[in-house]
C-alpha positions in Angstrom: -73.9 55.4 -102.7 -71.6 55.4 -100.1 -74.0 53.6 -97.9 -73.8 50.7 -99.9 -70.4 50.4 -101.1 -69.9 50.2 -96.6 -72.8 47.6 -96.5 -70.8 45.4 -99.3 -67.7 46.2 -97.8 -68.9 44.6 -94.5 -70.8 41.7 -96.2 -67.1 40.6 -97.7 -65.4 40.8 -94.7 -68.3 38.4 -93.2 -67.8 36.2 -96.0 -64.2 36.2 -95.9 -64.2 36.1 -92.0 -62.3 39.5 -91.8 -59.3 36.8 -90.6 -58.7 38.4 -87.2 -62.3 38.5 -86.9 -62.8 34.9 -87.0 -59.7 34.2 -84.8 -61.4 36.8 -82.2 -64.3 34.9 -82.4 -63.4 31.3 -81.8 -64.1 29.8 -78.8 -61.8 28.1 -76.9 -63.7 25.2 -75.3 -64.8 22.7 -77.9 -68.5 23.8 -78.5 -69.4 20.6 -80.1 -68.4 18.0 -77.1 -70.5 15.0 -76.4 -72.4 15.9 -79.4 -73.6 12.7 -80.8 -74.3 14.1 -83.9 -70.8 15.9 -84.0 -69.3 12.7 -83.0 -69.9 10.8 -85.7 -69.0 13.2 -88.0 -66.1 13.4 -86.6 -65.3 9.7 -86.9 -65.7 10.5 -90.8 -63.5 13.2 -90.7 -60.6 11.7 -88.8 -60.6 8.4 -90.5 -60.5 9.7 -93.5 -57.7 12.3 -93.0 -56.3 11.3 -90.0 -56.6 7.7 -89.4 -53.1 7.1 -92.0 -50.5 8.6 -89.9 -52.2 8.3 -86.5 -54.3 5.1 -86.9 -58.2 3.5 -87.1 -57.5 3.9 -83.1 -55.6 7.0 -82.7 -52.9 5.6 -80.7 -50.3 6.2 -83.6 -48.7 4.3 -86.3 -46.3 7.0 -87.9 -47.4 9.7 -85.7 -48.4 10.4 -81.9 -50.7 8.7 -80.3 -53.9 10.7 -79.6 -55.6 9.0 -77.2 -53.5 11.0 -73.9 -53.6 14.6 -75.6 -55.3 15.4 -73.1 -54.1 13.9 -70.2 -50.5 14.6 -71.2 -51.6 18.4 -70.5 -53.4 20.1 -74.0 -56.1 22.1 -73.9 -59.4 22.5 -76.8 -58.0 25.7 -78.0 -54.3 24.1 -78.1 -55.3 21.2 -80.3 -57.7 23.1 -82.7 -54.3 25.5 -83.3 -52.3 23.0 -84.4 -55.0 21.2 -86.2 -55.6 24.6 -87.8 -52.0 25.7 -88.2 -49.5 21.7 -88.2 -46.8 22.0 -86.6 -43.5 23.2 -88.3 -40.6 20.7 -88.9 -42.8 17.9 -88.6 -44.8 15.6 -91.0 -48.1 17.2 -89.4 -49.8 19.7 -91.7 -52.0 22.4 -91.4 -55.2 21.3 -92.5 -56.2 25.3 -93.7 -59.2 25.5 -95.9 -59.8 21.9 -96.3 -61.5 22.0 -93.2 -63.9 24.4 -91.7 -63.8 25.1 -88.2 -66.8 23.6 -86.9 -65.3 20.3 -88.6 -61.9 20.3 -86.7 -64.0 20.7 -83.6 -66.3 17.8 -85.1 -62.7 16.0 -84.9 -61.2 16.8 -81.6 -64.8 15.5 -80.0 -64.9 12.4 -81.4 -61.3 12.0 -80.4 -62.2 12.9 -77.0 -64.4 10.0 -76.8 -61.3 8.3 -77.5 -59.2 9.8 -74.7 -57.7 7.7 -72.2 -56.0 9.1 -68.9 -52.6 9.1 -68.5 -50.1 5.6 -68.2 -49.7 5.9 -64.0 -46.0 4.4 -65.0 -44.1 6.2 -67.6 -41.2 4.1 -68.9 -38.1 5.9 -66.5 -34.2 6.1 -68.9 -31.3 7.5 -68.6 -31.1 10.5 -71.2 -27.9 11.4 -70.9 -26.4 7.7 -71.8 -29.3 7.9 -74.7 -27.9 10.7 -76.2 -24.3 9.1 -76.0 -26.1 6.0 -77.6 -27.7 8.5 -80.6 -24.1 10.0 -81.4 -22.5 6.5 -81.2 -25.4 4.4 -83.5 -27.4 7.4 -85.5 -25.8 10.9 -85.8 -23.8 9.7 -88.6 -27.5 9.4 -90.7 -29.6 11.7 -88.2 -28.8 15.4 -87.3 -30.3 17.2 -84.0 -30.3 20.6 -84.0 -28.2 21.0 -86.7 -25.4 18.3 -86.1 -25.0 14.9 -87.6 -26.0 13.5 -90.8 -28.5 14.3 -93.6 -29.0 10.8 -95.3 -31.9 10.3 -92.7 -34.7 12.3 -91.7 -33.7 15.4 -89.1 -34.5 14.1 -85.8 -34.7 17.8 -83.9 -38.2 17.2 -83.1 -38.9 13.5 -83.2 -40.0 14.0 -79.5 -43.4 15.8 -81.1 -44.1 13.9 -83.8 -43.3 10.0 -82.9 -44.9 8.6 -80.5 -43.0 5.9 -78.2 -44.0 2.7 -79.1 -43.8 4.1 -82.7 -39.8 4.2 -82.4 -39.8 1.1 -80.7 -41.0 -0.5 -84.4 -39.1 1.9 -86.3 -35.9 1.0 -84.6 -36.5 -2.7 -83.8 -37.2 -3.1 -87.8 -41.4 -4.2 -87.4 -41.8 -0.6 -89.6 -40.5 -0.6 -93.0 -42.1 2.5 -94.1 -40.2 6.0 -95.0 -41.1 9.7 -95.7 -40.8 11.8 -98.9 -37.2 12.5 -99.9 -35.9 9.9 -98.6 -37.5 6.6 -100.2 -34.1 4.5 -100.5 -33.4 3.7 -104.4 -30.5 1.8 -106.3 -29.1 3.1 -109.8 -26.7 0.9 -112.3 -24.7 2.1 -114.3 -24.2 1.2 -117.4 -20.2 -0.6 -116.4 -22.6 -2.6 -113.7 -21.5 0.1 -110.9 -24.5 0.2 -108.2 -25.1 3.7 -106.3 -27.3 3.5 -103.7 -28.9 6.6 -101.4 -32.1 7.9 -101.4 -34.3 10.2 -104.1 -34.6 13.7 -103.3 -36.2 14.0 -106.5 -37.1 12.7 -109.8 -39.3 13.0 -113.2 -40.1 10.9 -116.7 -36.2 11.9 -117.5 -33.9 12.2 -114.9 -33.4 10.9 -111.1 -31.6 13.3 -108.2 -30.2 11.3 -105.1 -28.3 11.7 -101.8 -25.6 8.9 -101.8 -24.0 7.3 -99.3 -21.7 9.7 -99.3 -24.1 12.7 -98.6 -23.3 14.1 -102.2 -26.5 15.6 -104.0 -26.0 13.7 -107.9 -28.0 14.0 -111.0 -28.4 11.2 -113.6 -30.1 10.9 -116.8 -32.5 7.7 -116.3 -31.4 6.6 -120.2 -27.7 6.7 -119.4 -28.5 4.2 -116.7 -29.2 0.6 -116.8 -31.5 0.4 -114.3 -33.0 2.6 -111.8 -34.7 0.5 -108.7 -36.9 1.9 -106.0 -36.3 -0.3 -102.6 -39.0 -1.5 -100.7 -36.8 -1.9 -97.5 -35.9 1.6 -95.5 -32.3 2.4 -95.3 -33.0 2.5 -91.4 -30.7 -0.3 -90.2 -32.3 -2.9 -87.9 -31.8 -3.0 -84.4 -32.2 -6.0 -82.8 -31.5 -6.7 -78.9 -27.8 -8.1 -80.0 -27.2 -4.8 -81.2 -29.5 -2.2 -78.9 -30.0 -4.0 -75.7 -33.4 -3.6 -73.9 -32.3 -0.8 -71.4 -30.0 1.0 -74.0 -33.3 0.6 -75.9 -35.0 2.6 -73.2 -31.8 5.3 -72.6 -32.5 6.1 -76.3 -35.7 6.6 -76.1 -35.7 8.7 -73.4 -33.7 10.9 -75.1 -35.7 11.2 -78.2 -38.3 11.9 -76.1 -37.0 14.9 -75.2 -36.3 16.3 -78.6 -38.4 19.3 -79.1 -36.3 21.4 -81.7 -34.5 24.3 -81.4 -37.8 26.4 -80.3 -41.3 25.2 -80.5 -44.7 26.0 -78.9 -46.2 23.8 -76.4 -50.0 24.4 -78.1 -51.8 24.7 -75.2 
């Protein structure tokens, strides 16, 4: 008997994977490389879980572009650990038991056949004029690091989860797209007052917003006249009259740098 309460003992922790176990196990080269076969389902994979925030081509629409991961310094094990895990304070989740491993390394190979070597130029800027520009035209919206403004999205680590010529859109105005919690709405009031600020959170009864004003309120959707989701960010455009081309790049180069308070490199 006690034989084979230890043989079923073992044969759930094989099942289960034993957690440790598994992570002991993993290799840390991508076994499934220049696998044709692995390739294409990989293709699947990505576009149909990837392919929204990082694009058909991987070079990035709201997220980093993937096609210099690995020229930019990451390693196979690297990139399956933040497939595996996301990355915290970012809009990159951890894909957990949606995907087995052998499928994240079915992924990363067809993204390898993407892979392109690294830009011999990488656009110079002055960071330390960028970060006067930030204060000047976005911390009253943005915070780093725990200063500046909530009404936007927390910029502490916009340098590992934008890519550049993502930001250029966003700022320039060609992107008119915006994350969860802060989808910009307009309420009316019953007098014809309109509130404006963005939904933090709503059902079939009731709408919560951040105003203008940074102050959390609460309404009851039948005391209001009208309760209308925008389609246009709150992001203001800037255009060259207001950000010039190399106060463009200053900026830039100083969200670039933005890594949060403490983060891992995932190599």
């Amino acid at each position: 008997m006690k034989h084979i309460r230890l043989a079923v003992t073992v044969s759930i922790l094989c099942l289960t994977g034993g957690g440790r176990v598994l992570a002991q196990d993993r290799p840390t080269k991508n076994p499934v490389e220049g696998n044709a076969e692995a390739i294409r389902a990989g293709m699947g994979l990505y576009r149909g879980r990837c392919a929204d925030c990082h694009g058909m081509d991987a070079r990035g629409i709201r997220s980093p572009d993937l096609t210099q991961v690995w020229a930019s310094g990451r390693s196979d094990d690297g990139l399956f650990k933040i497939l595996r895990n996301g990355v915290p304070g970012t809009e990159m989740p951890a894909v957990g038991v949606r995907m087995s491993d052998e499928e994240v390394w079915k992924v990363l190979a067809y993204l390898r056949t993407l892979a392109t070597p690294a830009p011999t130029e990488i656009p110079g800027g002055n960071a330390e004029n960028g970060e006067r520009i930030f204060w000047a035209t976005c911390g009253g919206c943005h915070r780093v690091n725990g200063r500046g403004g909530r009404l936007g999205p927390d910029m502490s680590r916009i340098g590992a989860s934008r890519a550049r010529a993502v930001l250029v859109r966003q700022i320039r105005g060609a992107v008119e797209d915006f994350k969860a919690g802060y989808e910009p709405v307009t309420l009316t009031t019953p007098n014809g007052q309109a509130i404006r600020g963005v939904k933090k959170n709503e059902d079939l009864f009731s709408v919560q917003i951040m105003d203008t004003r940074e102050r959390i309120q609460g309404y009851v959707r039948g005391d209001l006249r009208e309760v209308v989701n925008d389609t246009r960010s709150a992001m203001p455009v800037y255009g060259t009259e207001q950000l010039n081309e190399s106060d463009l790049n200053d900026l830039l180069s100083y969200l670039g740098s933005l890594r949060g308070a403490s983060s891992s490199d995932g190599r």
